[in-house]
PyMOL Python script that loads the backbone (N, CA, C, O; Angstrom):
from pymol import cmd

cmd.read_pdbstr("""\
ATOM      1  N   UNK A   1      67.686  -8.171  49.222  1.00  0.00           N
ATOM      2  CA  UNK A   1      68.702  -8.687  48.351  1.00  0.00           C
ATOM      3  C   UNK A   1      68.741  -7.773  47.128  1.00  0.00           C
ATOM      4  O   UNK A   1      67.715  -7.316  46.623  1.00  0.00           O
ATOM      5  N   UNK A   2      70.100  -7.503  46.629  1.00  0.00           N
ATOM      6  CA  UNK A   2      70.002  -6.406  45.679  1.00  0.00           C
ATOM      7  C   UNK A   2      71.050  -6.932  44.563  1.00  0.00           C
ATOM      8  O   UNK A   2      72.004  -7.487  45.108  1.00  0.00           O
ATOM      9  N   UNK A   3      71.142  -6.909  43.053  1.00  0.00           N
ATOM     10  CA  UNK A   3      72.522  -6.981  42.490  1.00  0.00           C
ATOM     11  C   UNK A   3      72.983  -6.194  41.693  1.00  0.00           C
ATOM     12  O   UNK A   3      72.217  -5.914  40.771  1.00  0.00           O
ATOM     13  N   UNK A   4      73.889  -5.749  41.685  1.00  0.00           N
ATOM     14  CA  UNK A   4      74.779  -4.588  40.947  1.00  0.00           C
ATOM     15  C   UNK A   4      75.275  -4.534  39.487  1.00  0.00           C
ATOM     16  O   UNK A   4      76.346  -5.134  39.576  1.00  0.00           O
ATOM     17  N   UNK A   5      75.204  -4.353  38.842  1.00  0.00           N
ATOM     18  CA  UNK A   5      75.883  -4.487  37.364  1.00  0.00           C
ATOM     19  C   UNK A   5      77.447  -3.695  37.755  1.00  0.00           C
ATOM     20  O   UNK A   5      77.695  -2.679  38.404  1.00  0.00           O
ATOM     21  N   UNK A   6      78.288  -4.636  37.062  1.00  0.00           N
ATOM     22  CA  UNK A   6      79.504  -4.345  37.617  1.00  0.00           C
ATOM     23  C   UNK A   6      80.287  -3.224  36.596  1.00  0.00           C
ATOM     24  O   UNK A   6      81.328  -2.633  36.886  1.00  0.00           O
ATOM     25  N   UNK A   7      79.740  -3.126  35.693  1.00  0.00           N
ATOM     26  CA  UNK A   7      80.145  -2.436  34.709  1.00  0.00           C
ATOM     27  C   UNK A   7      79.779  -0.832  34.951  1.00  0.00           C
ATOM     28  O   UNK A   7      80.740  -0.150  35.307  1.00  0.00           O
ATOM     29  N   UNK A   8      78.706  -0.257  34.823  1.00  0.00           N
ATOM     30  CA  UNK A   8      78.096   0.523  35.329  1.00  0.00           C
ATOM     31  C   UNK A   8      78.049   1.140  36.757  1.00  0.00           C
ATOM     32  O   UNK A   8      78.181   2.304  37.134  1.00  0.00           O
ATOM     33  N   UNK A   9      77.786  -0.190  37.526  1.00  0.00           N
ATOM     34  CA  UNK A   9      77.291   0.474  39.509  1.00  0.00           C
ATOM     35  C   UNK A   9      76.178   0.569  39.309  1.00  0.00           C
ATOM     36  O   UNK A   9      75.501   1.156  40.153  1.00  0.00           O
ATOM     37  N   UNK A  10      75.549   0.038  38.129  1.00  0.00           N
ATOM     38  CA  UNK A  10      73.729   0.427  38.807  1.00  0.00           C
ATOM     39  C   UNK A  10      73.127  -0.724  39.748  1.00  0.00           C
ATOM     40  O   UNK A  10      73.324  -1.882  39.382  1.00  0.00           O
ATOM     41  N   UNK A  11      72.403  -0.497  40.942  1.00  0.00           N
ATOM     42  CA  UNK A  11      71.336  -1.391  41.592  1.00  0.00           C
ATOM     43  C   UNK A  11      70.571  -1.615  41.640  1.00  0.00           C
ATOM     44  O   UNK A  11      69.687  -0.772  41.794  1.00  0.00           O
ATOM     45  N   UNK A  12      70.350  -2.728  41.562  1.00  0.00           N
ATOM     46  CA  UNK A  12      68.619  -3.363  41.539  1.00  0.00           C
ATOM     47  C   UNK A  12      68.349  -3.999  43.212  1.00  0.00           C
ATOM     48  O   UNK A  12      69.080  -4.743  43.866  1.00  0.00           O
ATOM     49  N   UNK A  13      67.403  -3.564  43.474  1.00  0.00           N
ATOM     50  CA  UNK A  13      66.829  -4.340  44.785  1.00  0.00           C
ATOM     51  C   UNK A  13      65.629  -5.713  43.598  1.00  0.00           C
ATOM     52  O   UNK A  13      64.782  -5.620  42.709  1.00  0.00           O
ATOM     53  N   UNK A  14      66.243  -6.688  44.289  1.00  0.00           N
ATOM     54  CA  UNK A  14      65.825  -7.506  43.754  1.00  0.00           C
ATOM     55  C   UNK A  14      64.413  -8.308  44.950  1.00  0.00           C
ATOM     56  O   UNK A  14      63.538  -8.883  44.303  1.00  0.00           O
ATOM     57  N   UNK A  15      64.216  -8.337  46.537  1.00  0.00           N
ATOM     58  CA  UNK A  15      63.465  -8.478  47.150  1.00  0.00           C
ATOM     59  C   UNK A  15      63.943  -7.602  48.793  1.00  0.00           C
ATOM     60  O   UNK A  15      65.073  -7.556  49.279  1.00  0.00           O
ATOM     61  N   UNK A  16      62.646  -6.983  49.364  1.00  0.00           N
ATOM     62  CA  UNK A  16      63.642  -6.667  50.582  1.00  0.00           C
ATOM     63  C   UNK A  16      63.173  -7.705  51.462  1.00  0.00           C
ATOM     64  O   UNK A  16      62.323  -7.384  52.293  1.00  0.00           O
ATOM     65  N   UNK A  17      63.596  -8.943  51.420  1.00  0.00           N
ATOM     66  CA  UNK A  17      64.067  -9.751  52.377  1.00  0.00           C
ATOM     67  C   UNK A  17      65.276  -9.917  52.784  1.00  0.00           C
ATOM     68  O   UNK A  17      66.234  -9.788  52.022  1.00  0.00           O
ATOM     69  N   UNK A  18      65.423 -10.316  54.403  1.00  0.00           N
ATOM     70  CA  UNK A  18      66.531 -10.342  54.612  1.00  0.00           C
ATOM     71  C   UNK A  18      67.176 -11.813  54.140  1.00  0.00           C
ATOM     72  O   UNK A  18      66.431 -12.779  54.304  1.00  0.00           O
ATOM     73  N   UNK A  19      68.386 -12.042  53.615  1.00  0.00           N
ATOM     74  CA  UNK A  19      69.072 -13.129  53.172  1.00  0.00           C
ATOM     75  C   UNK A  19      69.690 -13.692  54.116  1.00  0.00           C
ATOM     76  O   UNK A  19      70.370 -12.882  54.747  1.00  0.00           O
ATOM     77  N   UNK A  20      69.763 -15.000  54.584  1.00  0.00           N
ATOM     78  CA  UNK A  20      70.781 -15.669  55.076  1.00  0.00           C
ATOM     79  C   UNK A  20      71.686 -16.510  54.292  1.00  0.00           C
ATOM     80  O   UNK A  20      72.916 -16.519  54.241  1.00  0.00           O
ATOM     81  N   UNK A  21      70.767 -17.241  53.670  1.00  0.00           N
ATOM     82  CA  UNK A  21      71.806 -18.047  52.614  1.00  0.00           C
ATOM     83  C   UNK A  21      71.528 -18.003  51.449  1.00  0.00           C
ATOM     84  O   UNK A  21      70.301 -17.919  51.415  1.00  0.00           O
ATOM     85  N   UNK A  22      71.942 -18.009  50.389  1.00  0.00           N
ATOM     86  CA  UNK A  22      71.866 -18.162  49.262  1.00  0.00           C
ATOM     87  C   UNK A  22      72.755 -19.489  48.188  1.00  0.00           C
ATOM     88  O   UNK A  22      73.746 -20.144  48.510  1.00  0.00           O
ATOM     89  N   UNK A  23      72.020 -19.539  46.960  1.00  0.00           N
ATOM     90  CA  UNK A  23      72.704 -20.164  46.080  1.00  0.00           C
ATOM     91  C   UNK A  23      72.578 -19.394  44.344  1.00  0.00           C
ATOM     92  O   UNK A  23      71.633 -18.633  44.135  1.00  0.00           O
ATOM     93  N   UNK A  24      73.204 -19.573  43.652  1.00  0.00           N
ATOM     94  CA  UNK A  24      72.574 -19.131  42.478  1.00  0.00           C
ATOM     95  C   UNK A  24      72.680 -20.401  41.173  1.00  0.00           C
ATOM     96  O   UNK A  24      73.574 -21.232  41.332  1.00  0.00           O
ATOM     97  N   UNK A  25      71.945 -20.513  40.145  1.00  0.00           N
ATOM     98  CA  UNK A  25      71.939 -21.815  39.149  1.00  0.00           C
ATOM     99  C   UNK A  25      71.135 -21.200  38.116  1.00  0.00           C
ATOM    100  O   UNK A  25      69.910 -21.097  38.046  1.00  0.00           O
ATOM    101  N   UNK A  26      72.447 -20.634  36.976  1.00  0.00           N
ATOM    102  CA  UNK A  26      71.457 -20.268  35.752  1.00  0.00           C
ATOM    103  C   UNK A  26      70.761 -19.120  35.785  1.00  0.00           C
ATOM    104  O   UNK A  26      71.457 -18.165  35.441  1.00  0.00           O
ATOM    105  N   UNK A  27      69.269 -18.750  36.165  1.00  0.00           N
ATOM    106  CA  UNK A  27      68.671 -17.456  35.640  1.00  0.00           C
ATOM    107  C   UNK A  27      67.348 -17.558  37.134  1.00  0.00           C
ATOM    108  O   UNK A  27      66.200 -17.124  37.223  1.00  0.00           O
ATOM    109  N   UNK A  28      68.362 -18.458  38.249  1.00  0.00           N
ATOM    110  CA  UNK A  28      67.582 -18.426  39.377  1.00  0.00           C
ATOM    111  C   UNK A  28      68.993 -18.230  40.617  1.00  0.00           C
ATOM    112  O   UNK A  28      70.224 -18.262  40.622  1.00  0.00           O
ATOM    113  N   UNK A  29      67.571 -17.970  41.802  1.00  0.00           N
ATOM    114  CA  UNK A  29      68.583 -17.812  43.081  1.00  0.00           C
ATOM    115  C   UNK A  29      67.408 -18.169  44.437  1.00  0.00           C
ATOM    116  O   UNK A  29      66.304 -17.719  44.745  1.00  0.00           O
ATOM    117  N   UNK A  30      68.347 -19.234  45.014  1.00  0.00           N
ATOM    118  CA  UNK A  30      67.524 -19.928  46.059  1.00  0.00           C
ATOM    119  C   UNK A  30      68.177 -19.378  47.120  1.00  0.00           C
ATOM    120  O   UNK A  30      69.398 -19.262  47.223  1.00  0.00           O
ATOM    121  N   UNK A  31      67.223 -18.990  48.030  1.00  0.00           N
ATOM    122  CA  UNK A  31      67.706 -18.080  49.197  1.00  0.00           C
ATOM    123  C   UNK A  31      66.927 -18.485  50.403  1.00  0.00           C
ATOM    124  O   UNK A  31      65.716 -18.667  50.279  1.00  0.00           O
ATOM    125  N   UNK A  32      67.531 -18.647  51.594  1.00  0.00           N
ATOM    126  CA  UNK A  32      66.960 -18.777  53.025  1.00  0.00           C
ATOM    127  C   UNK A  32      66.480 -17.142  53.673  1.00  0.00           C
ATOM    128  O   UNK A  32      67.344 -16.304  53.934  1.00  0.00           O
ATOM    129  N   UNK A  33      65.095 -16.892  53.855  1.00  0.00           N
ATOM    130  CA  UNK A  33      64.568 -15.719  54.404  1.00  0.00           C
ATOM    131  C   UNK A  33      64.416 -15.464  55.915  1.00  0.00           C
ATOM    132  O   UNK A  33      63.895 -16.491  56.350  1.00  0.00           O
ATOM    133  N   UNK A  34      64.613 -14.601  56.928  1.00  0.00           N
ATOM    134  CA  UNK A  34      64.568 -14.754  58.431  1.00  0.00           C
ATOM    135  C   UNK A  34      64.185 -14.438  58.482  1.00  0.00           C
ATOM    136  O   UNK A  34      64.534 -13.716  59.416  1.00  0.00           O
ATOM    137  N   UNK A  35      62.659 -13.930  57.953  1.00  0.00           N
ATOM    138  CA  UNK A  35      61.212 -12.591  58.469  1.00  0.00           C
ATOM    139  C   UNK A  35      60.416 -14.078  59.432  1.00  0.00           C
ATOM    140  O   UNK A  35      60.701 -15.181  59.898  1.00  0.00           O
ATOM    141  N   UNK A  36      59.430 -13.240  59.297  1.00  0.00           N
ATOM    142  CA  UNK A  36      58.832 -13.841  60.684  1.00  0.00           C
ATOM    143  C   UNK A  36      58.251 -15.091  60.327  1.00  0.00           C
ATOM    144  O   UNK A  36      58.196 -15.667  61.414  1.00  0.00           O
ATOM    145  N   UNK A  37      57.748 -15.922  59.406  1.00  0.00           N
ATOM    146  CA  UNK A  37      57.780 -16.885  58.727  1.00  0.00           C
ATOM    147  C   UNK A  37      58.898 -17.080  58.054  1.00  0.00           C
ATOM    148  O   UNK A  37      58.872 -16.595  56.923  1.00  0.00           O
ATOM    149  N   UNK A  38      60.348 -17.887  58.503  1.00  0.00           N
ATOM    150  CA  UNK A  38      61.491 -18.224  57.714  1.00  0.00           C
ATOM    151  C   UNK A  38      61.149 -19.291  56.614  1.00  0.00           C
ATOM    152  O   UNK A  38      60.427 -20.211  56.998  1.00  0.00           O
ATOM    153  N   UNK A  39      61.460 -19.303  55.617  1.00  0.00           N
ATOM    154  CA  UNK A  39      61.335 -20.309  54.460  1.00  0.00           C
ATOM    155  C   UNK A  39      62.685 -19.953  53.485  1.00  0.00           C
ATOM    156  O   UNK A  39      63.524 -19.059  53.377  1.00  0.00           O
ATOM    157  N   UNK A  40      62.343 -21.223  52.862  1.00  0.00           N
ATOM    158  CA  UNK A  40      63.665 -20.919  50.929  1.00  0.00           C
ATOM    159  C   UNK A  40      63.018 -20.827  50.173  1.00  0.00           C
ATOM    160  O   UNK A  40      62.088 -21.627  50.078  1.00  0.00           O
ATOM    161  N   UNK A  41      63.167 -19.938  49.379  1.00  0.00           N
ATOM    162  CA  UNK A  41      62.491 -19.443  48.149  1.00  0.00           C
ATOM    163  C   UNK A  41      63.191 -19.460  47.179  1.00  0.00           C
ATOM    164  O   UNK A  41      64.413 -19.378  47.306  1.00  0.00           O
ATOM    165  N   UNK A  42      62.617 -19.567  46.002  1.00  0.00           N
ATOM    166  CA  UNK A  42      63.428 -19.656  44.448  1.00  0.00           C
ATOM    167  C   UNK A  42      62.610 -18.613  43.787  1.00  0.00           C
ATOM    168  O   UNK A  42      61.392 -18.699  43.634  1.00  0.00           O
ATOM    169  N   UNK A  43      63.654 -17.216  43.245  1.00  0.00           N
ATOM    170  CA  UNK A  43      63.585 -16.295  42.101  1.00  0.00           C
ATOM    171  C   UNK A  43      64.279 -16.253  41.122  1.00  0.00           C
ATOM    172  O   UNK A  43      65.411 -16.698  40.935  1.00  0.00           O
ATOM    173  N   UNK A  44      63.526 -15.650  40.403  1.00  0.00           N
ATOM    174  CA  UNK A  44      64.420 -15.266  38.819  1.00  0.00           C
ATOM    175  C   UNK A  44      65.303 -14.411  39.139  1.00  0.00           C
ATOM    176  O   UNK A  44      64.907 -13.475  39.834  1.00  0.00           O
ATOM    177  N   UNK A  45      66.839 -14.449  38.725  1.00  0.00           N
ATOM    178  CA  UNK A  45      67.530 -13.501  38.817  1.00  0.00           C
ATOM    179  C   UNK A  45      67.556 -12.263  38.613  1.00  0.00           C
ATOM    180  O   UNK A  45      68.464 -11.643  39.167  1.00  0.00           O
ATOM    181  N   UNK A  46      66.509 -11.453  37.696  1.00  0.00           N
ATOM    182  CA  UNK A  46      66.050 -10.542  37.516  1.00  0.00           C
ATOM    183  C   UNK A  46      64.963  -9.870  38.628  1.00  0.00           C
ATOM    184  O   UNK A  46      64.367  -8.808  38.448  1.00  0.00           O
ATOM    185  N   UNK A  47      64.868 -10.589  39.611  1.00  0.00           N
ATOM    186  CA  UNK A  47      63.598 -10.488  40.630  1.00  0.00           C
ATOM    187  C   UNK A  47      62.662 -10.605  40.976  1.00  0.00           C
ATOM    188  O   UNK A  47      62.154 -10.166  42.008  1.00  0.00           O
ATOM    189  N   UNK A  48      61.782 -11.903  39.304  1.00  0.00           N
ATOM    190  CA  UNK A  48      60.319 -11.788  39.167  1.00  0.00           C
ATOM    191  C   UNK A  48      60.327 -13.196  39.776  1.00  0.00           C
ATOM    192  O   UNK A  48      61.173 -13.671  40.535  1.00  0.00           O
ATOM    193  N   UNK A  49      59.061 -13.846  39.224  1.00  0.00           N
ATOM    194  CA  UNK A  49      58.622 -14.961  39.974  1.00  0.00           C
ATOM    195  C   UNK A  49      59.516 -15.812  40.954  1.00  0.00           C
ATOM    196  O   UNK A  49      60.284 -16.752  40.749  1.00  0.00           O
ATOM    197  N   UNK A  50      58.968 -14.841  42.594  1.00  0.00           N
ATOM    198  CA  UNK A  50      59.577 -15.645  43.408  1.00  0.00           C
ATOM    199  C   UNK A  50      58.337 -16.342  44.240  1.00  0.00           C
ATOM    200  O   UNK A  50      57.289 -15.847  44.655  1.00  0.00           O
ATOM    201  N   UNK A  51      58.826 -17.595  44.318  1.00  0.00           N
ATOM    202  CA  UNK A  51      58.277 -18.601  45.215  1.00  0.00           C
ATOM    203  C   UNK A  51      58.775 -19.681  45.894  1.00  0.00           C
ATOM    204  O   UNK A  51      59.784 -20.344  45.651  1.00  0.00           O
ATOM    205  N   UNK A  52      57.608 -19.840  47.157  1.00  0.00           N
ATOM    206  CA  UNK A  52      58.071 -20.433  48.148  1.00  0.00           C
ATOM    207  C   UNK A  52      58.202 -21.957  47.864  1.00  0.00           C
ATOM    208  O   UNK A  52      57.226 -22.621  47.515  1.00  0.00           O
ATOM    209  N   UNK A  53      59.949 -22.704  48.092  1.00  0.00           N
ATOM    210  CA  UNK A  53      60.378 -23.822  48.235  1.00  0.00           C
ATOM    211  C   UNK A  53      59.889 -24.897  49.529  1.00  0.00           C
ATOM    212  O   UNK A  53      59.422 -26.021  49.709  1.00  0.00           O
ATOM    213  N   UNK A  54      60.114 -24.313  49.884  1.00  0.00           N
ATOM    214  CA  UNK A  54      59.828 -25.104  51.451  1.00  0.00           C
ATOM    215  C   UNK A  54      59.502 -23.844  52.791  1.00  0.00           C
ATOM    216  O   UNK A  54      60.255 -22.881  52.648  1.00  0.00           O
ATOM    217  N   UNK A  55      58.779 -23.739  53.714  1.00  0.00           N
ATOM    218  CA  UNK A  55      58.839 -23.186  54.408  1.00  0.00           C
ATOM    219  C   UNK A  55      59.728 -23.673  55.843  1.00  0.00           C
ATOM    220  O   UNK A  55      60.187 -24.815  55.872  1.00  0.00           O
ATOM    221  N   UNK A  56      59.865 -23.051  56.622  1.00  0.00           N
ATOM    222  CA  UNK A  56      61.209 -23.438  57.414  1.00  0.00           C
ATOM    223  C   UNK A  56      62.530 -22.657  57.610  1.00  0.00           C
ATOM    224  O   UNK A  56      62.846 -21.614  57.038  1.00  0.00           O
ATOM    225  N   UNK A  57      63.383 -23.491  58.706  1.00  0.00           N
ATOM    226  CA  UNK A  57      64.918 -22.166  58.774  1.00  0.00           C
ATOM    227  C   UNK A  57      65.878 -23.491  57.731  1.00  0.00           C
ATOM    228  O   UNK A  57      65.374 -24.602  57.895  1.00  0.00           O
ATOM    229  N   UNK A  58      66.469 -23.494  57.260  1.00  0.00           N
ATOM    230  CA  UNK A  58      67.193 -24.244  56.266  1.00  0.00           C
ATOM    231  C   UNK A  58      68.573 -23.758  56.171  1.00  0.00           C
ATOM    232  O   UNK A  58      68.748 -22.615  56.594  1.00  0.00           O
ATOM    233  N   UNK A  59      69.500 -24.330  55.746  1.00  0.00           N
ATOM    234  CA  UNK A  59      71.296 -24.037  55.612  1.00  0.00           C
ATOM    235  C   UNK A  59      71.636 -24.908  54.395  1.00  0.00           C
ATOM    236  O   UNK A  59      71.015 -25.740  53.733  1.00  0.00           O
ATOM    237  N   UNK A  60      72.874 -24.382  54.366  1.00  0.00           N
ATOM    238  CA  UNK A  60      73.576 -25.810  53.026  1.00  0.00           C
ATOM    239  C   UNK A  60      73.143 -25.242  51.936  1.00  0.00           C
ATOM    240  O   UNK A  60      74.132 -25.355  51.212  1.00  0.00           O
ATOM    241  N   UNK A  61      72.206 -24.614  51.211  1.00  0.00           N
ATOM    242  CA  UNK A  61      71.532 -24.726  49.992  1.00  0.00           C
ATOM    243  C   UNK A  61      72.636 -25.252  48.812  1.00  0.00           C
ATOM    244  O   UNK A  61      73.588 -24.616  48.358  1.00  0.00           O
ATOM    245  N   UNK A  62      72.279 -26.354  48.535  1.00  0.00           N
ATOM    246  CA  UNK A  62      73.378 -26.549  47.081  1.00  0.00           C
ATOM    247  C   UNK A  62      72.621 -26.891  46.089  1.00  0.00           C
ATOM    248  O   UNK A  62      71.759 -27.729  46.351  1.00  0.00           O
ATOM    249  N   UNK A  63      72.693 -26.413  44.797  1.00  0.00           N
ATOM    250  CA  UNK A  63      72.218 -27.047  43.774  1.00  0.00           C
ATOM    251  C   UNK A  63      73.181 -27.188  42.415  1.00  0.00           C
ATOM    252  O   UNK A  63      73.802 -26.345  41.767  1.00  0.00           O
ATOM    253  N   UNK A  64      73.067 -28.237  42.315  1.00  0.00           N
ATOM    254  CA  UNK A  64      73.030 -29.005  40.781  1.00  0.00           C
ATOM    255  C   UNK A  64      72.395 -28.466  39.423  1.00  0.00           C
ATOM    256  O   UNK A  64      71.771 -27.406  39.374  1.00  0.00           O
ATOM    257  N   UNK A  65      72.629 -29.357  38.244  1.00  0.00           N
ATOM    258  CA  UNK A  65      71.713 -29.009  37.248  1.00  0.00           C
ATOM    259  C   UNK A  65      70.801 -30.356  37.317  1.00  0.00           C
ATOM    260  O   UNK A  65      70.208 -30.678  36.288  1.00  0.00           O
ATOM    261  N   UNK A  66      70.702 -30.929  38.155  1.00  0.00           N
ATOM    262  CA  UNK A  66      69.513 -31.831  38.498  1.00  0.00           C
ATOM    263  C   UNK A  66      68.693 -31.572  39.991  1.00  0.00           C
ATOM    264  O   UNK A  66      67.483 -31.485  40.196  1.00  0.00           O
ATOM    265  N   UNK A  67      69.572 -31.504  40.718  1.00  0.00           N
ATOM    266  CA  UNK A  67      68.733 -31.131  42.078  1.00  0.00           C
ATOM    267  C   UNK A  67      69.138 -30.161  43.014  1.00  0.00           C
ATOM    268  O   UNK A  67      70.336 -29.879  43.041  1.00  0.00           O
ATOM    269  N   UNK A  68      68.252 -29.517  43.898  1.00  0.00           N
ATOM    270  CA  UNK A  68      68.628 -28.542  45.046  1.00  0.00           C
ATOM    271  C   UNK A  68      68.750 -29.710  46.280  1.00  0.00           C
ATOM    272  O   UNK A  68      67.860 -30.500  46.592  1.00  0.00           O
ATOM    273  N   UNK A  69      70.114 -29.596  46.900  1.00  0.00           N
ATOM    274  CA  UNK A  69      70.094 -30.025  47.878  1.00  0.00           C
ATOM    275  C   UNK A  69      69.806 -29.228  49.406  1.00  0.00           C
ATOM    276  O   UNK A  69      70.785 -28.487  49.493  1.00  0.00           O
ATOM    277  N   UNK A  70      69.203 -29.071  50.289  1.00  0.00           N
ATOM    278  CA  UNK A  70      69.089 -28.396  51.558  1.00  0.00           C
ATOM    279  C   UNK A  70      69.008 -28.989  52.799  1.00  0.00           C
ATOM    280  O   UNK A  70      68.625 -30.146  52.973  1.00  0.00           O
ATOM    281  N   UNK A  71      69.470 -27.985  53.944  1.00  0.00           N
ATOM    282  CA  UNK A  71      69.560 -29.310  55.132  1.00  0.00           C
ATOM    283  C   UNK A  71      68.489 -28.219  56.261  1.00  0.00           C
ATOM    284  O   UNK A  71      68.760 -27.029  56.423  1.00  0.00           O
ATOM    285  N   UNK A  72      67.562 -28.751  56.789  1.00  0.00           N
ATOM    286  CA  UNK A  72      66.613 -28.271  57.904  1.00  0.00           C
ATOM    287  C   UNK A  72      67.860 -27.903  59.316  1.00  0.00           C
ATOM    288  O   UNK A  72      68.744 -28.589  59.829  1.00  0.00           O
ATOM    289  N   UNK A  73      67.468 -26.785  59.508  1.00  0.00           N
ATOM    290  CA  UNK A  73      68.533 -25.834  60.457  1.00  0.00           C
ATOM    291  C   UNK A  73      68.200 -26.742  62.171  1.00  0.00           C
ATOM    292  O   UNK A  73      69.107 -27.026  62.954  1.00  0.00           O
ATOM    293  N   UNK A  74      67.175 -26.953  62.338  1.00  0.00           N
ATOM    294  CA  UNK A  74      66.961 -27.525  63.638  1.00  0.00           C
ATOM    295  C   UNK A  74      67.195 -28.971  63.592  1.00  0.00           C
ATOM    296  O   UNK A  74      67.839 -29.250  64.603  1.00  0.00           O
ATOM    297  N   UNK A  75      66.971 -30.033  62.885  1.00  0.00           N
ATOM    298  CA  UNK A  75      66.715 -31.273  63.188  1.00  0.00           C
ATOM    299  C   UNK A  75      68.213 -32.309  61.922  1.00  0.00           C
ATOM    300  O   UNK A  75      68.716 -33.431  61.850  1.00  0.00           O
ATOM    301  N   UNK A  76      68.271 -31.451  61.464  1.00  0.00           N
ATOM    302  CA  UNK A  76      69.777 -31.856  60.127  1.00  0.00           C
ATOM    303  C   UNK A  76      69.462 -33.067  58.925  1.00  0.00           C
ATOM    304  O   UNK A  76      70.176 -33.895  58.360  1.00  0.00           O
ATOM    305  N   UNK A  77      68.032 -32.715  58.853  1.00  0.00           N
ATOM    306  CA  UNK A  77      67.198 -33.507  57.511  1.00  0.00           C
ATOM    307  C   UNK A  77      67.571 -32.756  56.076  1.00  0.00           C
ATOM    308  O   UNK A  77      67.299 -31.665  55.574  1.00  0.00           O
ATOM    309  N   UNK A  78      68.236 -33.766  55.738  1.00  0.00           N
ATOM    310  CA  UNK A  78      68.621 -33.026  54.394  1.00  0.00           C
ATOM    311  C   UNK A  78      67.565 -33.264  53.390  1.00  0.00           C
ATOM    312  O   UNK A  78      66.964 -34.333  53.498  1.00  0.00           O
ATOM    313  N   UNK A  79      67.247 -32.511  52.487  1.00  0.00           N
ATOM    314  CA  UNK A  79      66.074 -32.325  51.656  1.00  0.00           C
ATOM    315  C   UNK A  79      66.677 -32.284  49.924  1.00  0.00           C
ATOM    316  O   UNK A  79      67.431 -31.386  49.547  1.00  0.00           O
ATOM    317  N   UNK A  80      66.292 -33.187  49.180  1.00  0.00           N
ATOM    318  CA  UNK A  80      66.131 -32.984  47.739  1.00  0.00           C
ATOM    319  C   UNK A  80      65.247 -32.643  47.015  1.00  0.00           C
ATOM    320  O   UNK A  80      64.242 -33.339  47.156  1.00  0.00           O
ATOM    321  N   UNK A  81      65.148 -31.707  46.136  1.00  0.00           N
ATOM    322  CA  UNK A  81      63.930 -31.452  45.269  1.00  0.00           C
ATOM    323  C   UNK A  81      64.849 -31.092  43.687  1.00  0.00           C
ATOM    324  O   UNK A  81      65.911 -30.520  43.440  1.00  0.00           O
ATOM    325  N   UNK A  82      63.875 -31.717  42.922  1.00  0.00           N
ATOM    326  CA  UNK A  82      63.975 -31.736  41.757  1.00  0.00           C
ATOM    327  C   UNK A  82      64.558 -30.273  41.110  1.00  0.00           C
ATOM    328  O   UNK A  82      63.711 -30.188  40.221  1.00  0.00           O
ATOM    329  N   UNK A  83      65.060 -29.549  40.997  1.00  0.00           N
ATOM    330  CA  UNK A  83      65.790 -28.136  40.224  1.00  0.00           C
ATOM    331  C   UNK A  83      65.518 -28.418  38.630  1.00  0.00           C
ATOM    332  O   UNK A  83      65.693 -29.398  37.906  1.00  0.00           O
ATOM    333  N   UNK A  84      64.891 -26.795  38.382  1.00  0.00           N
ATOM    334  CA  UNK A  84      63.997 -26.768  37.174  1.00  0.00           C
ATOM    335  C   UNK A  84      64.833 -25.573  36.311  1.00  0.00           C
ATOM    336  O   UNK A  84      64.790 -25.257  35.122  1.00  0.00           O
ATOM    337  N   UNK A  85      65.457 -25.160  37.227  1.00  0.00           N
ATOM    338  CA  UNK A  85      66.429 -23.803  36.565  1.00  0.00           C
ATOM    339  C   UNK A  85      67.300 -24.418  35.054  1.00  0.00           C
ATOM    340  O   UNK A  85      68.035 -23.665  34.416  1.00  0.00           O
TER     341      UNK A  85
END
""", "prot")
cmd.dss("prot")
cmd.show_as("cartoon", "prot")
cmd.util.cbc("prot")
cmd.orient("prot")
């Protein structure tokens, strides 16, 4: 995952994971990963402290300024957790 300053064109690789889904909220970005352990993870938009949300294949990611909503890719359990962004 990489983001661009639009002004400029400069790039930042921000993780080399591959992305499936994403969301962004504020000065974070919750993203679904497909490496060989799939999970959602929450980083700083800048690229630093990223950590693992839930492990798992996941879709939907929505968040609020109160909660991340997510739905489990195999079984369609939707998941709330508290959002701190």
């Amino acid at each position: 995952m990489a983001k661009v300053d639009l002004t400029n064109g400069t790039k930042q690789i921000l993780c080399d994971y591959r992305v499936d889904f994403y969301n962004i909220c504020g000065n974070y970005i919750y993203f679904q990963t497909s490496i060989e352990d799939p999970a959602l993870y929450r980083m700083k938009t800048d690229g630093t402290e990223c950590e693992l949300v839930k492990a798992g294949t996941h879709h939907d990611i929505n968040v609020t300024s109160t909660y991340v909503y997510f739905t489990d890719y195999f079984i369609s359990n939707l998941f709330i957790i508290f959002n701190s962004c």
